[in-house]
N, CA, C and O atoms as a GROMACS GRO file, in nm:
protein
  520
    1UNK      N    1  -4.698  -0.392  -3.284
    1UNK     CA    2  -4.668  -0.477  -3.173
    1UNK      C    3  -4.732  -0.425  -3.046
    1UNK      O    4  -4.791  -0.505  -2.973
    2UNK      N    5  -4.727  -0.329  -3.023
    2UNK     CA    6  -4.783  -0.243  -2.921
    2UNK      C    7  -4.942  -0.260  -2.914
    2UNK      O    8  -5.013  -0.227  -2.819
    3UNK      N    9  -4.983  -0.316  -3.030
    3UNK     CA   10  -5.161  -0.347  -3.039
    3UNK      C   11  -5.195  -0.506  -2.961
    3UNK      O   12  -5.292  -0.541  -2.894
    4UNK      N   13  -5.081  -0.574  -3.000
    4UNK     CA   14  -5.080  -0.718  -2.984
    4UNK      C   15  -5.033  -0.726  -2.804
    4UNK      O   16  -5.093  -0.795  -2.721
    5UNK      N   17  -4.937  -0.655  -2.780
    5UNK     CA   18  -4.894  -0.646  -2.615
    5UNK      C   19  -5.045  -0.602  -2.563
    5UNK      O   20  -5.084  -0.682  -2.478
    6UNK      N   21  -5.128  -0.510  -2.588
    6UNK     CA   22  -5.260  -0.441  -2.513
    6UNK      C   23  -5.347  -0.548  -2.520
    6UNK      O   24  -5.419  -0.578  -2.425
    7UNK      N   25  -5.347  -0.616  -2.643
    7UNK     CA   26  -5.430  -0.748  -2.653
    7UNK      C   27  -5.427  -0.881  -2.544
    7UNK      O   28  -5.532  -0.929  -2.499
    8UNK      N   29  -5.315  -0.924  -2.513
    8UNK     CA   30  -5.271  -1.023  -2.419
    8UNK      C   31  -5.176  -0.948  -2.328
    8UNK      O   32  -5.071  -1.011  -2.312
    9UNK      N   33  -5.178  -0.846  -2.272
    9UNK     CA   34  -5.170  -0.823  -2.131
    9UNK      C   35  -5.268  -0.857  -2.026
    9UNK      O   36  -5.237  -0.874  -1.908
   10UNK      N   37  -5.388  -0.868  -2.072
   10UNK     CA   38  -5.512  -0.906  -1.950
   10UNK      C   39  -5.482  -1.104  -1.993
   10UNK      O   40  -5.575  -1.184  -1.982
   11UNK      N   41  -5.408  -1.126  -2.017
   11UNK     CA   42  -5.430  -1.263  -2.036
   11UNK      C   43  -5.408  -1.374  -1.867
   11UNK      O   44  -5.443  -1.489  -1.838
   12UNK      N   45  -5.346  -1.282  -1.804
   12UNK     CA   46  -5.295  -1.329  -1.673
   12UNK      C   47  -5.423  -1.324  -1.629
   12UNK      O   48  -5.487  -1.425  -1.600
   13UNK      N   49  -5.474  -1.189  -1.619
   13UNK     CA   50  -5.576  -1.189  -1.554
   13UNK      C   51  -5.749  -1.234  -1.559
   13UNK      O   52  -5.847  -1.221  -1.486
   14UNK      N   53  -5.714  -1.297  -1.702
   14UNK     CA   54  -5.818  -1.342  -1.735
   14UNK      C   55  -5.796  -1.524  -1.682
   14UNK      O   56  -5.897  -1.583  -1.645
   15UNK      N   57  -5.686  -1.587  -1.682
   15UNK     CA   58  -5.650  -1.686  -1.625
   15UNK      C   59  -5.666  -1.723  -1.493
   15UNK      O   60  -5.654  -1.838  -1.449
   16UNK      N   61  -5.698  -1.612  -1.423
   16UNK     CA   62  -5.708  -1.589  -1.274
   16UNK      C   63  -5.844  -1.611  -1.283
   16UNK      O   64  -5.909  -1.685  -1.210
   17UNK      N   65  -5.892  -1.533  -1.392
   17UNK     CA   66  -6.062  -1.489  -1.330
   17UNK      C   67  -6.114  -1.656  -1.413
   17UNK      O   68  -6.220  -1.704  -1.376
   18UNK      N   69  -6.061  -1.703  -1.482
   18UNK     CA   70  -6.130  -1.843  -1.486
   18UNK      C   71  -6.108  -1.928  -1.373
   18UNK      O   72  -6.200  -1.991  -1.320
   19UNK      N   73  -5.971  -1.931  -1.329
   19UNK     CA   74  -5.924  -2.003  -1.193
   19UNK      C   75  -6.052  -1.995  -1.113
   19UNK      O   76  -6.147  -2.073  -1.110
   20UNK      N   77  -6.033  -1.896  -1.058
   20UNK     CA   78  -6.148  -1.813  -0.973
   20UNK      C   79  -6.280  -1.885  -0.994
   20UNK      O   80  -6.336  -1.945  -0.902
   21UNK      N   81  -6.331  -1.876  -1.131
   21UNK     CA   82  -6.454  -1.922  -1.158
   21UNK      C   83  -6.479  -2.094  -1.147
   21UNK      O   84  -6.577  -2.143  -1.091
   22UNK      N   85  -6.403  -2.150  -1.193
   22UNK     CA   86  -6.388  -2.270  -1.188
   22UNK      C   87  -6.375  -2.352  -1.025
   22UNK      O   88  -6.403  -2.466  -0.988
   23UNK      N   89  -6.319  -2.231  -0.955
   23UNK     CA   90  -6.335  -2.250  -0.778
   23UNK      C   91  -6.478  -2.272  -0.731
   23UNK      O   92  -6.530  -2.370  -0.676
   24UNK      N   93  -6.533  -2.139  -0.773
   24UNK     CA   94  -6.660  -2.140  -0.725
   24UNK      C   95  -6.774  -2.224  -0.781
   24UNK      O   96  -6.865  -2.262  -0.708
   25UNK      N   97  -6.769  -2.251  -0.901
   25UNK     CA   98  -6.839  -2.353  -0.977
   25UNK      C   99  -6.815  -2.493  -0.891
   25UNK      O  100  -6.908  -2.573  -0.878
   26UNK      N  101  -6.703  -2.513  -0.841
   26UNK     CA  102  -6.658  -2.643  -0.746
   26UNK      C  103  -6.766  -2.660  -0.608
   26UNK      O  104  -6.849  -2.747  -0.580
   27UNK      N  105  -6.720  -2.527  -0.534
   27UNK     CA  106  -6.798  -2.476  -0.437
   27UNK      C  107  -6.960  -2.502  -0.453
   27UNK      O  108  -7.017  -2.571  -0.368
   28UNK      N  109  -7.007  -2.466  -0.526
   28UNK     CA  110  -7.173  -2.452  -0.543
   28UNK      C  111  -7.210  -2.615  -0.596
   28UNK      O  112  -7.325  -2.655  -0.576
   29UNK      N  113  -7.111  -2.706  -0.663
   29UNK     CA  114  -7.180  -2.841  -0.681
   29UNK      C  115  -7.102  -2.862  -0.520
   29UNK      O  116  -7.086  -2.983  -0.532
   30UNK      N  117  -7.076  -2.848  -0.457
   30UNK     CA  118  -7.006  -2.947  -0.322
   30UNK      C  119  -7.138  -2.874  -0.210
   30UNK      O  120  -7.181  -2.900  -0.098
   31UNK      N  121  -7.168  -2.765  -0.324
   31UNK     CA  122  -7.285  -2.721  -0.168
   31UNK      C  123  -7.419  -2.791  -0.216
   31UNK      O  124  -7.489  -2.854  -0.137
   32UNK      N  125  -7.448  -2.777  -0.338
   32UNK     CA  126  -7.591  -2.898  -0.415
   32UNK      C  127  -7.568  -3.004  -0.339
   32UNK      O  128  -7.648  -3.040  -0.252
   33UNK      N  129  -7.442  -3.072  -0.367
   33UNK     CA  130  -7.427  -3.213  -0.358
   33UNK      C  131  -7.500  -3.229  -0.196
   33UNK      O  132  -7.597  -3.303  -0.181
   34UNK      N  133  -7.449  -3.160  -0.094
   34UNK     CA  134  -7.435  -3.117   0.065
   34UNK      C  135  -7.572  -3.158   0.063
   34UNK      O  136  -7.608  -3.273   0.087
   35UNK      N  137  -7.668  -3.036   0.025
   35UNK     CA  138  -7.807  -2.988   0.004
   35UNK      C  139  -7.907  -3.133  -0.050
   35UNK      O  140  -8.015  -3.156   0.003
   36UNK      N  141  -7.858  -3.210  -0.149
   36UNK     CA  142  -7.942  -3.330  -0.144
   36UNK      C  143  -7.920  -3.405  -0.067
   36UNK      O  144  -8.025  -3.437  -0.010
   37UNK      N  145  -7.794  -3.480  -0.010
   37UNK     CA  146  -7.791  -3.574   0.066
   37UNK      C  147  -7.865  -3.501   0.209
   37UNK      O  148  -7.893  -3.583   0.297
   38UNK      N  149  -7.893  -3.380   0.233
   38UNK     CA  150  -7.951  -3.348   0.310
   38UNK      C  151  -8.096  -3.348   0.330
   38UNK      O  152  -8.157  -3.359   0.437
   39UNK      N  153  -8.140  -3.336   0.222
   39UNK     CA  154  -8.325  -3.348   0.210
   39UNK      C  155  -8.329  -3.471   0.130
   39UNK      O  156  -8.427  -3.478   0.056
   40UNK      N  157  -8.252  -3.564   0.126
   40UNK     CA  158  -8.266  -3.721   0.117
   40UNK      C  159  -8.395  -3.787   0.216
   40UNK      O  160  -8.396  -3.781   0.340
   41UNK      N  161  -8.478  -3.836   0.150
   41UNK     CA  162  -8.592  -3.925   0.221
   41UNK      C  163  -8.533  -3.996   0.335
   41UNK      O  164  -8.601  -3.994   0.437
   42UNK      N  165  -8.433  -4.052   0.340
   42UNK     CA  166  -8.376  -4.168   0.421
   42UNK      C  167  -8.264  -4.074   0.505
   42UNK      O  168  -8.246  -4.119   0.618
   43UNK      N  169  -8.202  -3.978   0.482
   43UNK     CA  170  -8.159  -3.878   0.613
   43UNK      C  171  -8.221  -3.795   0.664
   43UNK      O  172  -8.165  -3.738   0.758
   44UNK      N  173  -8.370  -3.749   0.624
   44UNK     CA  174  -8.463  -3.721   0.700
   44UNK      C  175  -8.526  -3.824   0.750
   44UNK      O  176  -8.524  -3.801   0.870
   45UNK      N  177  -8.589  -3.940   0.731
   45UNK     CA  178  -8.639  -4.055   0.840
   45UNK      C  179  -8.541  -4.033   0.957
   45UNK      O  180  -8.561  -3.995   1.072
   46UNK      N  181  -8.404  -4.077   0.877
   46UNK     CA  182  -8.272  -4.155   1.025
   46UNK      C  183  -8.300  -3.974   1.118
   46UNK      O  184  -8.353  -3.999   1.227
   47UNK      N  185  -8.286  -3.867   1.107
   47UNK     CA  186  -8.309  -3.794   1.176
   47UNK      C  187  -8.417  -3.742   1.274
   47UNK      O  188  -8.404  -3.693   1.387
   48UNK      N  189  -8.562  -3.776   1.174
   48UNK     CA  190  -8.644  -3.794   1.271
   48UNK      C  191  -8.682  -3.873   1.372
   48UNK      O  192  -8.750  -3.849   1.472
   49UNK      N  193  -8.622  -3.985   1.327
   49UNK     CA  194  -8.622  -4.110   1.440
   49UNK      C  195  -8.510  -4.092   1.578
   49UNK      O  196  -8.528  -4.144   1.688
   50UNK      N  197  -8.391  -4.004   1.540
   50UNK     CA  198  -8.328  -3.985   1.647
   50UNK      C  199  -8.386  -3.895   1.734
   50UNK      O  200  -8.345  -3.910   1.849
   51UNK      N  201  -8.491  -3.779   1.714
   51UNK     CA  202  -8.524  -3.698   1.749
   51UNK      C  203  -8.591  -3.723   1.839
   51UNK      O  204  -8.592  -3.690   1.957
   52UNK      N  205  -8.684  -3.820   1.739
   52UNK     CA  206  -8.820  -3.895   1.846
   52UNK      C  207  -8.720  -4.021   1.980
   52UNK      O  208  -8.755  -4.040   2.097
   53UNK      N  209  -8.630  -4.068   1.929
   53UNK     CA  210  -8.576  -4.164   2.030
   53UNK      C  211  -8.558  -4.094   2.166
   53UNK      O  212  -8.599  -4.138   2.274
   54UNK      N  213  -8.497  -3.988   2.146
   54UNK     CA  214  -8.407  -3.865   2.210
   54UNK      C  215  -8.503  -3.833   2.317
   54UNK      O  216  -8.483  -3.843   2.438
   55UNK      N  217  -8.655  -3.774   2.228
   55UNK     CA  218  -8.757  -3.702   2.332
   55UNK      C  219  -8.796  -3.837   2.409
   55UNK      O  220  -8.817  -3.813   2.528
   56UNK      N  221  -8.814  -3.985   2.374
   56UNK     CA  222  -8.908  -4.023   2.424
   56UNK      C  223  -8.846  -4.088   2.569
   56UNK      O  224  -8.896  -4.118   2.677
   57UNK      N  225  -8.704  -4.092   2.508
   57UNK     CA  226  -8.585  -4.150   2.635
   57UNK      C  227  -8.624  -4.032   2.728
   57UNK      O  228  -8.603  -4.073   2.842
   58UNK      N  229  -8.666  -3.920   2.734
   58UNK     CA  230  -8.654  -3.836   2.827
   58UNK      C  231  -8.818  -3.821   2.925
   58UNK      O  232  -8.845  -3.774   3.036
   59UNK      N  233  -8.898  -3.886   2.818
   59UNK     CA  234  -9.049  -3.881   2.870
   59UNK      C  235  -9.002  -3.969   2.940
   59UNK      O  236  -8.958  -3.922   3.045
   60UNK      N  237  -8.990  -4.078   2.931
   60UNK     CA  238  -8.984  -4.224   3.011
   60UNK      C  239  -8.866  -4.194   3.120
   60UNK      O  240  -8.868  -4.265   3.220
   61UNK      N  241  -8.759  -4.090   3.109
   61UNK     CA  242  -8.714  -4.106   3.270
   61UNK      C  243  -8.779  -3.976   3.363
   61UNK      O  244  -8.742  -3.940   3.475
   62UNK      N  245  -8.866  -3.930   3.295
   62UNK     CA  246  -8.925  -3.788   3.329
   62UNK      C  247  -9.034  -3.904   3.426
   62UNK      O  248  -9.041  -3.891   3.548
   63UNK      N  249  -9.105  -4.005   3.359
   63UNK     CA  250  -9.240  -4.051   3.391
   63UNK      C  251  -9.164  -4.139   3.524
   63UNK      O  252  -9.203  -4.121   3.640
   64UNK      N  253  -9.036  -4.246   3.488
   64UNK     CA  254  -8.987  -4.299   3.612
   64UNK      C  255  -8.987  -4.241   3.742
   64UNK      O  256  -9.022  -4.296   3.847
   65UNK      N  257  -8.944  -4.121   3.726
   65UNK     CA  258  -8.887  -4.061   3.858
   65UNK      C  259  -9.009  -4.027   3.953
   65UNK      O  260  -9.014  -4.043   4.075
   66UNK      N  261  -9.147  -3.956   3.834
   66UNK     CA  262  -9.291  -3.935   3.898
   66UNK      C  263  -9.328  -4.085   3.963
   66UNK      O  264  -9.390  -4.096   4.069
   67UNK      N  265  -9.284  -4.194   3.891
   67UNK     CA  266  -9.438  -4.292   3.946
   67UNK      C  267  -9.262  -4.324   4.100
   67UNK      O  268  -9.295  -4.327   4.218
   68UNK      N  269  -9.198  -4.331   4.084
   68UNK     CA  270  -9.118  -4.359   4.208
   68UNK      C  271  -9.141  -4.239   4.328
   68UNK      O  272  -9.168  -4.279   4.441
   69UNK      N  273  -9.134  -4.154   4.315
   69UNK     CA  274  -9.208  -4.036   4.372
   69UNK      C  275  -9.321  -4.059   4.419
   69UNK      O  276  -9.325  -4.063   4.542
   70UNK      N  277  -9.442  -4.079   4.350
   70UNK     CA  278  -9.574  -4.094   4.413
   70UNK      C  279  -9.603  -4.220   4.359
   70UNK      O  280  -9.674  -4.196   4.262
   71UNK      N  281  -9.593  -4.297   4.364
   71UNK     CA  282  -9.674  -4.415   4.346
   71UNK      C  283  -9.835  -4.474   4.316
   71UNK      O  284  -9.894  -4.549   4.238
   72UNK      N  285  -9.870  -4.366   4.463
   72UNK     CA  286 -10.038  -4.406   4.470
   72UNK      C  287 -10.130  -4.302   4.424
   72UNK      O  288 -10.253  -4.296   4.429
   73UNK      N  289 -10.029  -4.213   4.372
   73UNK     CA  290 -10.125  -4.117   4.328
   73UNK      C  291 -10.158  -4.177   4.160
   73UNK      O  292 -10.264  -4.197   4.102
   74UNK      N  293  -9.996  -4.197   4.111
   74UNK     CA  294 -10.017  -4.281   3.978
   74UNK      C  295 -10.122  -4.404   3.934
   74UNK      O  296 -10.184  -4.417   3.828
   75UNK      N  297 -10.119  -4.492   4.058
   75UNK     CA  298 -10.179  -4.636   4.055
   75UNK      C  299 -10.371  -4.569   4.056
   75UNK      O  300 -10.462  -4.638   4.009
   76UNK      N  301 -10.394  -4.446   4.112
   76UNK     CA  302 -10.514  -4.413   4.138
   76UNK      C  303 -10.516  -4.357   4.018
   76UNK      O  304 -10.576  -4.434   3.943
   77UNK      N  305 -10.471  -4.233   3.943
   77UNK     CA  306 -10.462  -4.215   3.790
   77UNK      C  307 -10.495  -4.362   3.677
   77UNK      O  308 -10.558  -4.378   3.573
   78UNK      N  309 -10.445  -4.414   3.730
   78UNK     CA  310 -10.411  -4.518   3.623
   78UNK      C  311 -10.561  -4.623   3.656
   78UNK      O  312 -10.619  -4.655   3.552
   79UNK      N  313 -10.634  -4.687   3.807
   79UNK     CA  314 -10.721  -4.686   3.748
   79UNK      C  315 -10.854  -4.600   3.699
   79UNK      O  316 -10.952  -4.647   3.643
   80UNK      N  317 -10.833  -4.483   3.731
   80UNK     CA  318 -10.956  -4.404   3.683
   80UNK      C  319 -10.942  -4.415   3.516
   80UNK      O  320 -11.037  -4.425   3.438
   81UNK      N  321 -10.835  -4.412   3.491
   81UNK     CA  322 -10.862  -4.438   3.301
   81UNK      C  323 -10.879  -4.580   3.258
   81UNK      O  324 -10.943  -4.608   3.157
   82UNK      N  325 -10.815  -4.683   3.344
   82UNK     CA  326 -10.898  -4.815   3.339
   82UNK      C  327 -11.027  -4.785   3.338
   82UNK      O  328 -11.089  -4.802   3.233
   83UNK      N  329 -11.102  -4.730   3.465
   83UNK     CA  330 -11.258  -4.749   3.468
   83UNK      C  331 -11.332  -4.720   3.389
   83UNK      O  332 -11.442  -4.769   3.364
   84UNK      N  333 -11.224  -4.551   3.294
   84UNK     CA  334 -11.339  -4.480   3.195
   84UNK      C  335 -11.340  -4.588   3.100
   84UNK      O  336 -11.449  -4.633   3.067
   85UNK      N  337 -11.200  -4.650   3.035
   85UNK     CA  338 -11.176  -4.750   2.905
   85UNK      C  339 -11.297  -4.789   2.940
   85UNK      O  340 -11.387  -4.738   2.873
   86UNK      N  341 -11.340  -4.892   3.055
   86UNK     CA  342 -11.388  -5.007   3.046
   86UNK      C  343 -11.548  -4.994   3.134
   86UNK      O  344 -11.610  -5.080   3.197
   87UNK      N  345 -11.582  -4.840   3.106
   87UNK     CA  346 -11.685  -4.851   3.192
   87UNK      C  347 -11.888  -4.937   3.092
   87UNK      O  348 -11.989  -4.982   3.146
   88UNK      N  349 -11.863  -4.923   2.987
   88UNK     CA  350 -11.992  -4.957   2.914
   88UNK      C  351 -11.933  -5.108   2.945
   88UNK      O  352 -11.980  -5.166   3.043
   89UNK      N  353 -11.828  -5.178   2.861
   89UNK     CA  354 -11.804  -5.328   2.942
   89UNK      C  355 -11.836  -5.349   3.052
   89UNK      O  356 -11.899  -5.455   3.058
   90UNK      N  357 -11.821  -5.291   3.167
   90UNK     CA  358 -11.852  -5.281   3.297
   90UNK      C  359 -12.029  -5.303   3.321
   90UNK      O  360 -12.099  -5.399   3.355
   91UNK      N  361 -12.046  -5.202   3.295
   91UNK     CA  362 -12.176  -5.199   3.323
   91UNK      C  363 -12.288  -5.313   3.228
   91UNK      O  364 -12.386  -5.370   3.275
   92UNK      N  365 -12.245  -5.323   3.105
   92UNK     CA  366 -12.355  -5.453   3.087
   92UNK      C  367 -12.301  -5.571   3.150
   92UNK      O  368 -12.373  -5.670   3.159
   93UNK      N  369 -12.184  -5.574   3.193
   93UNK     CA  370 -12.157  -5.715   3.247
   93UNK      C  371 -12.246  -5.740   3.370
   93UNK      O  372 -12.297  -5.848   3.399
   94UNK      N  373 -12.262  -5.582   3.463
   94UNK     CA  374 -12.317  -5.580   3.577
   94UNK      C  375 -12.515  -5.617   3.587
   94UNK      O  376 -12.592  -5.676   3.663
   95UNK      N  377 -12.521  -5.522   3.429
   95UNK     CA  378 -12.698  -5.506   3.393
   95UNK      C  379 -12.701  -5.686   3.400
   95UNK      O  380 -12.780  -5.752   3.466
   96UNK      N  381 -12.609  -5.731   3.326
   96UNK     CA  382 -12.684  -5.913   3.319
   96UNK      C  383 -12.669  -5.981   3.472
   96UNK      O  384 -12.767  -6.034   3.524
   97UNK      N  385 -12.569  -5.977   3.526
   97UNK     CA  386 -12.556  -6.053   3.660
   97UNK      C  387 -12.676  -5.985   3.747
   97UNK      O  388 -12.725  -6.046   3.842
   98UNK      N  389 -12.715  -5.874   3.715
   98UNK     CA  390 -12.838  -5.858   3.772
   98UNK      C  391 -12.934  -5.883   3.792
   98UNK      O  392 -12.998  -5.898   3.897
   99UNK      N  393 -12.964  -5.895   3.652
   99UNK     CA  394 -13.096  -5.915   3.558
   99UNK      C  395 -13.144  -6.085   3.618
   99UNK      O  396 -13.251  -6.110   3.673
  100UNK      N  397 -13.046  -6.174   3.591
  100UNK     CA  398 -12.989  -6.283   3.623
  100UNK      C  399 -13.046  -6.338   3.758
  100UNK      O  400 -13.104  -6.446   3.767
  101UNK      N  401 -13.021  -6.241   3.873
  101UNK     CA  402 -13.035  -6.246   4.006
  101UNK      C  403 -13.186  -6.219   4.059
  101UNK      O  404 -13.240  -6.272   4.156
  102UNK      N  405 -13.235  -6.130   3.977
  102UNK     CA  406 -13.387  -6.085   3.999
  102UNK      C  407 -13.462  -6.167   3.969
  102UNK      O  408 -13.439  -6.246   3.878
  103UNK      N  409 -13.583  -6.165   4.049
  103UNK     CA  410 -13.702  -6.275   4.032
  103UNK      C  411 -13.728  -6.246   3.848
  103UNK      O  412 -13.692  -6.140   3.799
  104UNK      N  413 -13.770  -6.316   3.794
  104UNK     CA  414 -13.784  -6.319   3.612
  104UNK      C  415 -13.928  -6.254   3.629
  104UNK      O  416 -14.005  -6.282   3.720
  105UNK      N  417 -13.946  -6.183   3.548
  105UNK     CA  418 -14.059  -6.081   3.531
  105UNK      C  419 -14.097  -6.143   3.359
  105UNK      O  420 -14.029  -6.188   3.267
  106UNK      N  421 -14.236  -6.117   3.378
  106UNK     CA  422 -14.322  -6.135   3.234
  106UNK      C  423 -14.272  -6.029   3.224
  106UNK      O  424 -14.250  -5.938   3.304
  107UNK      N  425 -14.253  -6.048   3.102
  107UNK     CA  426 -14.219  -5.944   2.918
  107UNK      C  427 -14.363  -5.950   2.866
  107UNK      O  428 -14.422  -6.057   2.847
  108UNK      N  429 -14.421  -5.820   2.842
  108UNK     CA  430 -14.554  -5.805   2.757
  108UNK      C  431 -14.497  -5.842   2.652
  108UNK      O  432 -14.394  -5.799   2.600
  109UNK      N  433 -14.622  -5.990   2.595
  109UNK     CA  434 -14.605  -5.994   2.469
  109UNK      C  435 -14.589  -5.838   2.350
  109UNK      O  436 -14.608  -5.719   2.374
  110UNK      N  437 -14.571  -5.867   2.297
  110UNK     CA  438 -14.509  -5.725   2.210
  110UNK      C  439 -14.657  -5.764   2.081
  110UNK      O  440 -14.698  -5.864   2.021
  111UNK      N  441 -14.705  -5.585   2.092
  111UNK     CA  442 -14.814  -5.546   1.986
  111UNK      C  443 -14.770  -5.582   1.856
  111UNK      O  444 -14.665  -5.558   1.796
  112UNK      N  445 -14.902  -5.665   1.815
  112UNK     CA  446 -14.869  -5.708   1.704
  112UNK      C  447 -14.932  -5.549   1.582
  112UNK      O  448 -15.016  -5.464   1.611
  113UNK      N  449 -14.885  -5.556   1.507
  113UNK     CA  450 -14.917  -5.435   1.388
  113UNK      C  451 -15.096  -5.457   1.318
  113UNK      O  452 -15.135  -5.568   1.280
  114UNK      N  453 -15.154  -5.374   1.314
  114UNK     CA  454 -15.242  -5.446   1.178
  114UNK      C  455 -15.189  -5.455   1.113
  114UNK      O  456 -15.074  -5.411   1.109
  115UNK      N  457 -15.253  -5.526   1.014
  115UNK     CA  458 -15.242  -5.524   0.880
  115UNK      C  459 -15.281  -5.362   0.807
  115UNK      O  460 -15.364  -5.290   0.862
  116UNK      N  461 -15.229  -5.330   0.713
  116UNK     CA  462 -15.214  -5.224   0.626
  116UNK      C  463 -15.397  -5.260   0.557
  116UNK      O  464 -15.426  -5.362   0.493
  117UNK      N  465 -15.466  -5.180   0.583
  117UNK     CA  466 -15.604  -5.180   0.535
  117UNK      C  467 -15.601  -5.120   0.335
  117UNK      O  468 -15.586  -5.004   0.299
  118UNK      N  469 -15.613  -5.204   0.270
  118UNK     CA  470 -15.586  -5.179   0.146
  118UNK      C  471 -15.708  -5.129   0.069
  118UNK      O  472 -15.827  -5.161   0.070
  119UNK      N  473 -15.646  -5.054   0.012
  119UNK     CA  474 -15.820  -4.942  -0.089
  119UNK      C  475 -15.806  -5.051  -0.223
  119UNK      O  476 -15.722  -5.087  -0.304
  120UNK      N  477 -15.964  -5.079  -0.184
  120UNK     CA  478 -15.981  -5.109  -0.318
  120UNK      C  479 -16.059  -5.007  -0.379
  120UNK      O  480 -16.134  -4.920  -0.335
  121UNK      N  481 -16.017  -5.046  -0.503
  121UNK     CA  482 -16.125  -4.922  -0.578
  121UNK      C  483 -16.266  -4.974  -0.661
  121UNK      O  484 -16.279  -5.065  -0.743
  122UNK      N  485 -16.341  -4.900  -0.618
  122UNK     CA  486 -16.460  -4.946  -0.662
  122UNK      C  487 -16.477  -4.924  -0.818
  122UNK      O  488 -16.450  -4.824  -0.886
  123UNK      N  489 -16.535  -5.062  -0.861
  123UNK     CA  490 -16.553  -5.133  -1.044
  123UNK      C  491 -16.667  -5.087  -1.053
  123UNK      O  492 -16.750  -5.127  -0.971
  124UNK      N  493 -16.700  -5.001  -1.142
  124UNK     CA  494 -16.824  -5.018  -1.203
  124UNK      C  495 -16.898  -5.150  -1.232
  124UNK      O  496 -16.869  -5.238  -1.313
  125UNK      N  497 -16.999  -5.143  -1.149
  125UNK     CA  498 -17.109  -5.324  -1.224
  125UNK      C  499 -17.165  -5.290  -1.328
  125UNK      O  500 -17.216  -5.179  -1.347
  126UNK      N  501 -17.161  -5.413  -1.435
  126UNK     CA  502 -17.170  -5.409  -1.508
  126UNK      C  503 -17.329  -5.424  -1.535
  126UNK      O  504 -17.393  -5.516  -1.484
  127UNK      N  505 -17.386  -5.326  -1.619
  127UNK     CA  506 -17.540  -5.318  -1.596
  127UNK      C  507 -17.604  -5.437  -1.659
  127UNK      O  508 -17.562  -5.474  -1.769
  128UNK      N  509 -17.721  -5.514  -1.589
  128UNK     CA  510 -17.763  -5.610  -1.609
  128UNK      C  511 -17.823  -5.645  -1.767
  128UNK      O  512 -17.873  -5.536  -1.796
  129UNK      N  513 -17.839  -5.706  -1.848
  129UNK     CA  514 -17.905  -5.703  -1.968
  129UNK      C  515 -17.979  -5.762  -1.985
  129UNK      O  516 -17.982  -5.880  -1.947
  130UNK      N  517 -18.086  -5.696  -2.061
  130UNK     CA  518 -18.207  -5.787  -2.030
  130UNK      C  519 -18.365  -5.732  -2.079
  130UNK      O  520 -18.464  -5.801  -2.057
   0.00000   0.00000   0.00000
């Protein structure tokens, strides 16, 4: 009897240590579970989009307060990058109203090419008979 008591005396404590285990086994799927809905495609979008909302709400009252502040320094910024956008538009619009305005000038007819001088190759004649 004394073999059988040494046998199931750890039985408590083996009941514990499954308890125990069966805790933490709980724990580690509730932290997986955590862990995907976290690197989920669609709770990373919704997060990056708050992020970006967040910064851009702050550019735009950052940018308000400058153009209310200076005004003409902005309006002068603003068209110098108009002018760069639009400076080749600009300027042929200007080359034709020009062009347009000036007395009309002869255009040299334009050089015509030769012709490509072609090798012929010389035939033996055929010797006369006779």
């Amino acid at each position: 009897m004394s073999l059988l008591k040494r046998l199931f005396s750890n039985v408590n404590n083996v009941e514990a240590a499954q308890a125990e285990a069966d805790a933490a086994r709980g724990r580690l799927v509730a932290t997986i579970e955590e862990i995907h809905l976290r690197i989920s495609p669609r709770n990373l979008m919704d997060e990056a989009m708050s992020q970006v909302r967040t910064r851009s709400a702050g550019i735009a009252q950052g940018a308000s307060v400058i153009v209310r502040e200076r005004p003409a320094t902005v309006a002068a910024g603003a068209g110098v990058i108009a002018l760069l956008l639009a400076a080749k538009p600009l300027a042929r619009i200007a080359g034709t109203f020009l062009h347009k305005r000036a007395a009309p000038q002869e255009t040299p007819a334009p050089k015509l090419r030769s012709p490509r001088k072609r090798k012929i190759a010389k035939t033996a004649q055929p010797a006369s008979e006779g």
